[in-house]
C-alpha positions as CSV (number, residue, x, y, z in Angstrom):
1,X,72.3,29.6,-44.3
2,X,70.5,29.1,-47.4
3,X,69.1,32.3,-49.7
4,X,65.4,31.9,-48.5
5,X,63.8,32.6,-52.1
6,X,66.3,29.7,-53.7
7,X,65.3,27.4,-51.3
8,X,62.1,27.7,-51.6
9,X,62.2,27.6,-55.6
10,X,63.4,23.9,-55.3
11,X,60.4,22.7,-52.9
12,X,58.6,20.6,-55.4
13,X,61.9,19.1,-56.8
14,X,62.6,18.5,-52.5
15,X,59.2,17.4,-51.7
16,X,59.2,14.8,-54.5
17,X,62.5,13.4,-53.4
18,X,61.5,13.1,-49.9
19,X,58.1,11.4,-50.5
20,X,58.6,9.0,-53.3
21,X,56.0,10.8,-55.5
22,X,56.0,11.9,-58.7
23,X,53.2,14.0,-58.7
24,X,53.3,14.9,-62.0
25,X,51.8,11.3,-63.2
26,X,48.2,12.3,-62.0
27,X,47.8,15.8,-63.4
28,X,45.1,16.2,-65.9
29,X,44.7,19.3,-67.3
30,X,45.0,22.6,-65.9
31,X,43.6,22.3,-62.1
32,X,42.3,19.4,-62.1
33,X,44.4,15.9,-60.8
34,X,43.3,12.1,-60.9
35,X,43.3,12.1,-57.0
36,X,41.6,8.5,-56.7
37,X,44.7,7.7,-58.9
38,X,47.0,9.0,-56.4
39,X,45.7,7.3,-53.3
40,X,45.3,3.7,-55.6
41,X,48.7,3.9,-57.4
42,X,50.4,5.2,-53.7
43,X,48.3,3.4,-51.0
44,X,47.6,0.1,-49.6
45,X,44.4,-1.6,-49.5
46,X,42.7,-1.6,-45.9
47,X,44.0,-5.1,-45.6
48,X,48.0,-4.3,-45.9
49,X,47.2,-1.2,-43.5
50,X,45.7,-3.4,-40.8
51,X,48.7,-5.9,-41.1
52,X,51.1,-2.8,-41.1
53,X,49.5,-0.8,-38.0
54,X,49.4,-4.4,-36.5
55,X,52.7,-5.0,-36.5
56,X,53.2,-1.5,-35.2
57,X,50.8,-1.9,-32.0
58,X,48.6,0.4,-34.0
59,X,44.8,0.2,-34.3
60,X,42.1,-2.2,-33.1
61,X,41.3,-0.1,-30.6
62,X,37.8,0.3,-28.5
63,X,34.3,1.9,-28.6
64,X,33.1,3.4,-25.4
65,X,29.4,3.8,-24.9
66,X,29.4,7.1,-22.6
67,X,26.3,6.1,-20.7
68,X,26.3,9.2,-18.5
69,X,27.1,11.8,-20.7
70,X,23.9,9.9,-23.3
71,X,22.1,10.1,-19.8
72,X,23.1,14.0,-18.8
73,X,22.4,14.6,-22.8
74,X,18.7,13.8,-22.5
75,X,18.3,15.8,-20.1
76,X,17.9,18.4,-22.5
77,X,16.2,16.9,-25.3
78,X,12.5,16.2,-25.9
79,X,10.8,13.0,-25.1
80,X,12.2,10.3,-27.1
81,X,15.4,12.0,-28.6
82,X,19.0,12.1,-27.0
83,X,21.1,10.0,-29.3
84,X,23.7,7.3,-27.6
85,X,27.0,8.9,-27.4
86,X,30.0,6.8,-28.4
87,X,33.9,7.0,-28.4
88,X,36.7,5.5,-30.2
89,X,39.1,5.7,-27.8
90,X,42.1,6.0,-29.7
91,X,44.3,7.5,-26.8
92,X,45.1,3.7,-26.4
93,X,47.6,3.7,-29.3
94,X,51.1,4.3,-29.3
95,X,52.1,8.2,-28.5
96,X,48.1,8.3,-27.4
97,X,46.5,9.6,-30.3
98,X,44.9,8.5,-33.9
99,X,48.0,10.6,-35.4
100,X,50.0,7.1,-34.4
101,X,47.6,5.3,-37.5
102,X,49.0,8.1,-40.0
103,X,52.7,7.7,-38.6
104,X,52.7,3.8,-39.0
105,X,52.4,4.0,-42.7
106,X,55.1,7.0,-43.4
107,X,57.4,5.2,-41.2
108,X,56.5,1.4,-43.2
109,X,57.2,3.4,-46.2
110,X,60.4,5.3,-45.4
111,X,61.7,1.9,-44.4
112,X,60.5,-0.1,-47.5
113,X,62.6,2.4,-49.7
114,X,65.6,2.4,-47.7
115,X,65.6,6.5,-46.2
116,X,68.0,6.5,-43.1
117,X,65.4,8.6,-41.3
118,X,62.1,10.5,-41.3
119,X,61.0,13.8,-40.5
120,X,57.8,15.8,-39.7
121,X,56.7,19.7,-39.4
122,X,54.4,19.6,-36.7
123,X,53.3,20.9,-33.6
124,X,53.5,17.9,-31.6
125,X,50.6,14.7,-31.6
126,X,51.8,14.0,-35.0
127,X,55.5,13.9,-34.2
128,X,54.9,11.9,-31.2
129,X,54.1,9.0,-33.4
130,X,56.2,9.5,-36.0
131,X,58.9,9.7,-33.1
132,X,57.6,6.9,-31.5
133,X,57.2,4.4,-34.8
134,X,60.4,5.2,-36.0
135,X,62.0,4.4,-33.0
136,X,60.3,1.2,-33.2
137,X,61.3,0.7,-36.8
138,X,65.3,1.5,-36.7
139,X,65.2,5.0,-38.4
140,X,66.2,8.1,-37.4
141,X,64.1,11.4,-36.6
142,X,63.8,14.8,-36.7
143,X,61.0,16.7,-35.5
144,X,60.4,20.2,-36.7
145,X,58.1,22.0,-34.2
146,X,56.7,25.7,-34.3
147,X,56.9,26.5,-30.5
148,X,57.4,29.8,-29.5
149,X,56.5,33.8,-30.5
150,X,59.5,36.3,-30.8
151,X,59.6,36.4,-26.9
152,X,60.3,33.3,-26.8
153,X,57.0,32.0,-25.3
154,X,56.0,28.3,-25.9
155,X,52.4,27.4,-24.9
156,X,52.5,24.1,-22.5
157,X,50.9,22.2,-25.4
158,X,53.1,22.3,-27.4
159,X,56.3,22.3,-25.0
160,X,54.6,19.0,-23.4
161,X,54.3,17.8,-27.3
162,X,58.2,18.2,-27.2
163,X,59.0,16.7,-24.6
164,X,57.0,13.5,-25.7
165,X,59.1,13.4,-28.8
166,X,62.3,13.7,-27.4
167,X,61.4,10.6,-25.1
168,X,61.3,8.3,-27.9
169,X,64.7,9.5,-29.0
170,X,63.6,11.9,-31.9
171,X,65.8,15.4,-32.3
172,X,63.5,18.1,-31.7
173,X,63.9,21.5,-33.5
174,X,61.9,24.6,-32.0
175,X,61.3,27.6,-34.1
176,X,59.3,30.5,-33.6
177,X,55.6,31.3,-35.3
178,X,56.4,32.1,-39.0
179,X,57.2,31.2,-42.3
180,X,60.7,30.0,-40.8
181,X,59.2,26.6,-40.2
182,X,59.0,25.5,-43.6
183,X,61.8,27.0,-44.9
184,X,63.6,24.8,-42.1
185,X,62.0,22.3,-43.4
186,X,62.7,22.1,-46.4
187,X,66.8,22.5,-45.7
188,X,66.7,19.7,-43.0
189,X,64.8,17.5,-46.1
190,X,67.8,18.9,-48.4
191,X,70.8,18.4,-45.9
192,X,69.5,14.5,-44.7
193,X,67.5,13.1,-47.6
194,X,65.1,11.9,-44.7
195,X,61.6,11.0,-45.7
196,X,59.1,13.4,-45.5
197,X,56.0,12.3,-43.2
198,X,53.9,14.7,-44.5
199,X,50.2,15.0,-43.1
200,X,49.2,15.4,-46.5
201,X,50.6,12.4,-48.7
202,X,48.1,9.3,-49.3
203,X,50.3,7.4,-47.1
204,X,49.3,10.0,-44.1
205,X,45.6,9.7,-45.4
206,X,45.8,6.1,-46.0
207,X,46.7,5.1,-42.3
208,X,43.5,6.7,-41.2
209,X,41.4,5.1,-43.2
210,X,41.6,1.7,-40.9
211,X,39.6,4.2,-38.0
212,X,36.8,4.7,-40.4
213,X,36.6,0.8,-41.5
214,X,37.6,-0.3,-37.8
215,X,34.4,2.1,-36.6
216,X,31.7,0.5,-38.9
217,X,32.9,-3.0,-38.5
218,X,32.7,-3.1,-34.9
219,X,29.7,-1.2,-34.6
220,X,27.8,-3.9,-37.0
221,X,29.3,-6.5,-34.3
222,X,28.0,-5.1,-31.2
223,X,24.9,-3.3,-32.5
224,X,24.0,-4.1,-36.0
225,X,24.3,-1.3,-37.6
226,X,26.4,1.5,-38.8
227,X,26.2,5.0,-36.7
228,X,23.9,7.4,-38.0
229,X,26.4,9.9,-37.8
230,X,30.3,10.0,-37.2
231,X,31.7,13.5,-35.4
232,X,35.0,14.7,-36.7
233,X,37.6,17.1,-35.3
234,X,39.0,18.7,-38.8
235,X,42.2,21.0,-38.8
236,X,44.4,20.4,-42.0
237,X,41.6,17.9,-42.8
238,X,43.1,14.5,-43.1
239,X,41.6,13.7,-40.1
240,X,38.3,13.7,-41.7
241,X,39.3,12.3,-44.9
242,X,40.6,9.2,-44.2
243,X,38.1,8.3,-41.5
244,X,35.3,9.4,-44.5
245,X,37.0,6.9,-46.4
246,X,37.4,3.8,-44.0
247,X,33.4,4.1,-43.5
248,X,32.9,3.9,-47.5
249,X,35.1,1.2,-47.6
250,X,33.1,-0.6,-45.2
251,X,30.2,0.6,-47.1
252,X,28.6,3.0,-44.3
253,X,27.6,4.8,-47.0
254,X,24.5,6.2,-45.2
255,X,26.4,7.2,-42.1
256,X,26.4,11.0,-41.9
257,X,30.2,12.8,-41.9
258,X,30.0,16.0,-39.0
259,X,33.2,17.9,-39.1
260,X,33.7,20.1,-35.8
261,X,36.3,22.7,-34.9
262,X,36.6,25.2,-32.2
263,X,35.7,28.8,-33.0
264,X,38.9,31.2,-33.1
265,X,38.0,33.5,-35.6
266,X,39.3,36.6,-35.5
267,X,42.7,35.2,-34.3
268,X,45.2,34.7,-37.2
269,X,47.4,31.6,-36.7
270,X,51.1,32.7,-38.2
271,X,50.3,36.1,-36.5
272,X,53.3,36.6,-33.5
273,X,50.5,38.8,-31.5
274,X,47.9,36.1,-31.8
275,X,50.0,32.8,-31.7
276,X,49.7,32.2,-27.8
277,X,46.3,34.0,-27.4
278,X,44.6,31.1,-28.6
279,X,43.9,27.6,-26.5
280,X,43.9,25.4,-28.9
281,X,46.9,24.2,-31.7
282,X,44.8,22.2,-33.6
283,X,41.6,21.3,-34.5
284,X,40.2,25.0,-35.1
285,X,39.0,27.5,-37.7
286,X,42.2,28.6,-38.3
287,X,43.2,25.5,-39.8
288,X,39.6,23.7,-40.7
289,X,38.2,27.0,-43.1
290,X,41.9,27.2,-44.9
291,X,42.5,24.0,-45.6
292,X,38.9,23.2,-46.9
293,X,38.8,26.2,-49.4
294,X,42.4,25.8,-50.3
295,X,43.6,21.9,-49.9
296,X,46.6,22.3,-51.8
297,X,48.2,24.8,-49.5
298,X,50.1,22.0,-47.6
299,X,53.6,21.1,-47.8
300,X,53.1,18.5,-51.2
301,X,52.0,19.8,-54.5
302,X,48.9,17.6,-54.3
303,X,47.2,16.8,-50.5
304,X,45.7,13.7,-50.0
305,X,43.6,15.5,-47.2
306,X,40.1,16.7,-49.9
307,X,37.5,17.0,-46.7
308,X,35.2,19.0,-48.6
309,X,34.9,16.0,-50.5
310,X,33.2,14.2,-47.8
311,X,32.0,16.6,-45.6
312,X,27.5,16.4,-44.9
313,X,27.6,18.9,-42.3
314,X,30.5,21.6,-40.2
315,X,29.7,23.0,-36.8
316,X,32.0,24.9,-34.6
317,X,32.2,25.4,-30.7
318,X,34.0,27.4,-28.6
319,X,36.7,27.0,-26.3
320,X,34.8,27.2,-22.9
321,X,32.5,24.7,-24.0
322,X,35.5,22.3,-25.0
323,X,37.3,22.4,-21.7
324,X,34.1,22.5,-19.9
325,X,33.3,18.9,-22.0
326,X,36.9,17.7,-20.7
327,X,35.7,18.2,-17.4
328,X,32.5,16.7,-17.9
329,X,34.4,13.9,-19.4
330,X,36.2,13.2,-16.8
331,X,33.6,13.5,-14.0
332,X,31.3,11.6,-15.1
333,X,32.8,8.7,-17.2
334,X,36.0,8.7,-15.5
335,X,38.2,9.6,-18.6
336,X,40.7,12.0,-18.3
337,X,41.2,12.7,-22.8
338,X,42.9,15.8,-24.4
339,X,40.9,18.7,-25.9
340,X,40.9,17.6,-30.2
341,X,39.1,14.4,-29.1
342,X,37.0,16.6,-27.1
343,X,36.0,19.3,-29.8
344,X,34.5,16.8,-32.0
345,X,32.4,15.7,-28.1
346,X,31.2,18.8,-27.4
347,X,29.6,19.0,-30.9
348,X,28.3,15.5,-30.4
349,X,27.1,16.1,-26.9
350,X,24.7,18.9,-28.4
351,X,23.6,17.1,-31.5
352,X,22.5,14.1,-29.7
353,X,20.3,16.0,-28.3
354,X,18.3,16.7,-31.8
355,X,18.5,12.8,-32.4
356,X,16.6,9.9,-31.7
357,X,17.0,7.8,-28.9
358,X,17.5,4.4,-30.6
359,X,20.3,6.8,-32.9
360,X,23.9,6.2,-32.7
361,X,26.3,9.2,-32.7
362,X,30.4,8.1,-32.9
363,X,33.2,10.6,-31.8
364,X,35.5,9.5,-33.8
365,X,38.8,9.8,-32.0
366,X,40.2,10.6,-28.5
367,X,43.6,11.7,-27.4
368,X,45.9,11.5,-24.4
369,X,46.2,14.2,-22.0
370,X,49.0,15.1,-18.7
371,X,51.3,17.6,-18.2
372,X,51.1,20.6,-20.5
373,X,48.3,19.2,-22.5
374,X,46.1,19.0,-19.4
375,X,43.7,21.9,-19.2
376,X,44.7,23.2,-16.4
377,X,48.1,24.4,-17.3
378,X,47.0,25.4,-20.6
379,X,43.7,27.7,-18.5
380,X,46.7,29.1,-16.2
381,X,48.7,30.2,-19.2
382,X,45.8,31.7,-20.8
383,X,45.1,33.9,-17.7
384,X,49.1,34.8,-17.9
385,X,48.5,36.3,-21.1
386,X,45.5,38.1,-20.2
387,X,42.5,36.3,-21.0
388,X,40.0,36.7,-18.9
389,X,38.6,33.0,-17.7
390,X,34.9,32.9,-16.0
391,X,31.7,30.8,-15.9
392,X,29.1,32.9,-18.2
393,X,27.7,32.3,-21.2
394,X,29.4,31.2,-24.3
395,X,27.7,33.2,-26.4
396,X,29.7,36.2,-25.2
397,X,33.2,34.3,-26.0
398,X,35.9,36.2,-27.7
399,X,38.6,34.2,-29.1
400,X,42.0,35.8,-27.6
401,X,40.0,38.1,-25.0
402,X,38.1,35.7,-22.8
403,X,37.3,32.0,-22.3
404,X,34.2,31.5,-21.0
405,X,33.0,28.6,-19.5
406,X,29.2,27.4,-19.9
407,X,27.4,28.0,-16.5
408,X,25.3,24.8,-17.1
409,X,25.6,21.8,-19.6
410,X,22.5,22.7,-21.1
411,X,23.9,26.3,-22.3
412,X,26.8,24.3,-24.9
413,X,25.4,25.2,-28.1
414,X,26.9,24.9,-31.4
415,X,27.0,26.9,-34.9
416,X,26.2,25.7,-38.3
417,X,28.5,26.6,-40.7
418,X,27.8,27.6,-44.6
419,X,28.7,24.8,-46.3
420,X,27.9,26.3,-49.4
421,X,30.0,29.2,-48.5
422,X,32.8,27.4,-47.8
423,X,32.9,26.0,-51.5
424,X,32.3,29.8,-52.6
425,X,35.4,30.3,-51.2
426,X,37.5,27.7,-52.4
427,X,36.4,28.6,-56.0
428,X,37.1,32.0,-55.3
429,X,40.8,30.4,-55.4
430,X,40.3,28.5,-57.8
431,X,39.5,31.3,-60.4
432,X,42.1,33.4,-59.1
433,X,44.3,30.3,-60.6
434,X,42.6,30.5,-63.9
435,X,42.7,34.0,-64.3
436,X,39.4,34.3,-66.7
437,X,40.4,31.4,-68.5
438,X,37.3,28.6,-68.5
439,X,37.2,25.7,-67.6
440,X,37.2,22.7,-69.6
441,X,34.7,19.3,-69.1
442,X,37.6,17.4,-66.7
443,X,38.3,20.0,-64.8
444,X,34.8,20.6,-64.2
445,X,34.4,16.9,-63.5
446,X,37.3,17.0,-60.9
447,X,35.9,20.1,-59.1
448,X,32.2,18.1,-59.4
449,X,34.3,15.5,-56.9
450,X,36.4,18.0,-55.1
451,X,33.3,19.6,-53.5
452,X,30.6,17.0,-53.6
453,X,28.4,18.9,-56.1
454,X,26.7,17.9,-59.1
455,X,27.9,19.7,-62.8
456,X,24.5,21.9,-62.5
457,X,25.8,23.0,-59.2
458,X,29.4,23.4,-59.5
459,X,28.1,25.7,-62.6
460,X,26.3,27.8,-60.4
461,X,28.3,28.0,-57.9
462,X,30.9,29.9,-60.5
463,X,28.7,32.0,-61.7
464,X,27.6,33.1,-58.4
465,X,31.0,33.8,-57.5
466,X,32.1,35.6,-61.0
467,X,29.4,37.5,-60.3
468,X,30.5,38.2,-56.9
């Protein structure tokens, strides 16, 4: 085995052999990088990804007007308001989840530049369609999965994630919650000189940005309009990013960008205690509030994923209120869809509510469900461990003690989160990089982008924070 601290010394010279990236064309100066540069220079334009997700069964897929839920949502607005509530059902592609979009263009790369195979750190949707695509395309793959705490406990998620991967003839490699995962990694990128299908490169990025464009385009079709507002399940944030990015393409310009993750504070994610006390592998706090306040924390020097970049507005909801929506889902539009899709619907679901009737409100992605990813597996395993599972209200939910499930629709609420406080935090990091030093005009100019601030309030926002 590899010496851990040598290993991890070479991870820029590994990561840039395994992507194709030399990262080091679109620094500036001190923090600041030319990141429209990176995704121009490295990307395709939204024509070449249509052709390439084409050819990849990838994409095109439909809008679902959830009459009922619209119907059950008005219920509990005031005269006039209660928003029509839309899908884009992207359980329908390959693997059964948008993550099939981002896997098309790593595996369309990896083949244009000749790697023998392709390999992913993930805990499951994502290696689905990497597995799936490069089975499709020839290449060979290796999928590197954080499954288990130290007894050896997988949550049926994730085990059902595996399982999925292994059917389209990917190797699977399990590891227990930790920094072991990247170090394994990075020696399986070392070892094979497979290509790296990173969440976080512009290729990853890129292949989303078709949902955004796909979303506006046939929304003008069939309605004539843009939505007034997209809803967005945001984990590691590319998610969000490249669907912000398809809309601007398209020129929705106007529609507002809602990111929406499930409440597990108080649980921390590469904690052994905590790692199968929580619900949910994705699409949570744990993940959302990290990777917004500290993008670059990923696996590649630079992330394409920048969702405070795009972000209008974050709300969270808890995990009751998600499975309770999955339910609801199900019962009344007759779609059975996995919980991340369903995160983003519960938010939707309430903020319809505060809209206009003649209003548009888009969730912008479902997911398959079955087997371990069905809730009621992953609600038995939860009582297993000890959480306590009852109808009540939310408001009393405590991530890894209970899971409370709403008594009536009209109890799922939501939580507004500090946007502004968000950004505090990621410049809190930001100093701690320049150390007192200040900052010169690009850099200021790049974090002006990087948080969708103007100069006036990216200056006070630092001197807020120097001054604590």
């Amino acid at each position: 085995m590899k010496n851990y601290d040598d290993l991890m010394a070479r991870k820029n010279e590994i990561m840039k052999t395994a992507v194709g990236i030399d990262y080091d064309e679109f620094e500036l100066e001190g923090i600041a990088f030319d990141y429209e540069r990176m995704m121009r220079d490295t990307g395709y334009s939204i024509e070449e990804l249509r052709e390439i997700q084409e050819e990849f069964f990838v994409g095109d897929t439909p809008i679902l007007e959830l009459y009922n839920l619209t119907e059950l949502a008005r219920k509990y607005a005031k005269p006039g308001y209660g928003a029509r509530i839309m899908i884009k059902d992207e359980a329908t592609n390959p693997s059964g989840s948008f993550k099939a979009r981002r896997a098309s263009i790593a595996v369309h790369q990896a083949k244009k530049l000749g790697y023998k195979g392709i390999t992913s750190a993930t805990s499951g949707n994502y290696g689905a369609g990497v597995a799936s695509l490069a089975a499709k395309a020839g290449l060979d793959c290796i999928v590197v999965q954080e499954t288990f705490d130290s007894e050896h406990v997988g949550q049926p998620e994730i085990v059902e994630k595996a399982r999925a991967c292994e059917a389209y003839g990917a190797e699977v490699m399990q590891l227990t919650v930790g920094p072991e995962l990247f170090f394994m990694f990075l020696d399986i990128l070392e070892k094979t000189g497979f290509f790296n299908a990173s969440l976080y490169t512009p290729f990853g990025i890129a292949g989303v940005e078709t949902l955004g464009y796909e979303i506006s385009m046939q929304m003008r079709e069939k309605y004539g309009k843009d939505p007034e507002a997209v809803v967005i399940t945001n984990a590691g944030g590319g998610n969000l990013t490249g669907t912000a990015r398809g809309l601007i393409k398209a020129g929705a310009t106007d529609t507002k960008i809602i990111a929406a993750s499930v409440d597990l504070s108080g649980l921390h994610m590469a904690s052994d205690h905590d790692f199968n006390r929580k619900s949910f592998t994705t699409g949570h706090t744990g993940f959302g509030i990290p990777f917004c306040t500290n993008p670059d924390r990923s696996d590649v020097p630079r992330s394409a994923a920048r969702p405070l970049r795009y972000i209008d507005e974050y709300y969270t909801i808890r995990q009751g209120e998600v499975f309770y929506m999955t339910e609801l889902l199900a019962n009344l539009e007759g779609l059975e869809r996995g919980p991340a899709g369903n995160t983003s619907l519960a938010v939707a679901f309430k903020l319809a509510q505060t809209m206009k009737e003649d209003e548009i409100i888009v969730v912008q992605e479902t997911e398959y469900t079955g087997a371990g990813k069905h809730i009621n597996p992953q609600l038995s395993f939860a009582r297993d461990r000890g959480i306590e599972l009852f109808f009540g209200n939310p408001d009393d939910e405590v991530p890894g003690k209970n899971i409370i499930l709403p008594e009536d629709p009209g109890m799922i609420d939501i939580k507004k989160l500090d946007l502004m406080g968000i950004k505090a935090s990621y410049m809190r990091n930001i100093l701690r990089q320049k150390d007192g030093a200040d900052f010169s005009d690009v850099e200021l100019n790049y974090l002006s982008e990087d948080l969708k601030l103007t100069a006036e309030e990216v200056n006070e926002l630092i001197k807020k924070v120097k001054e604590g």
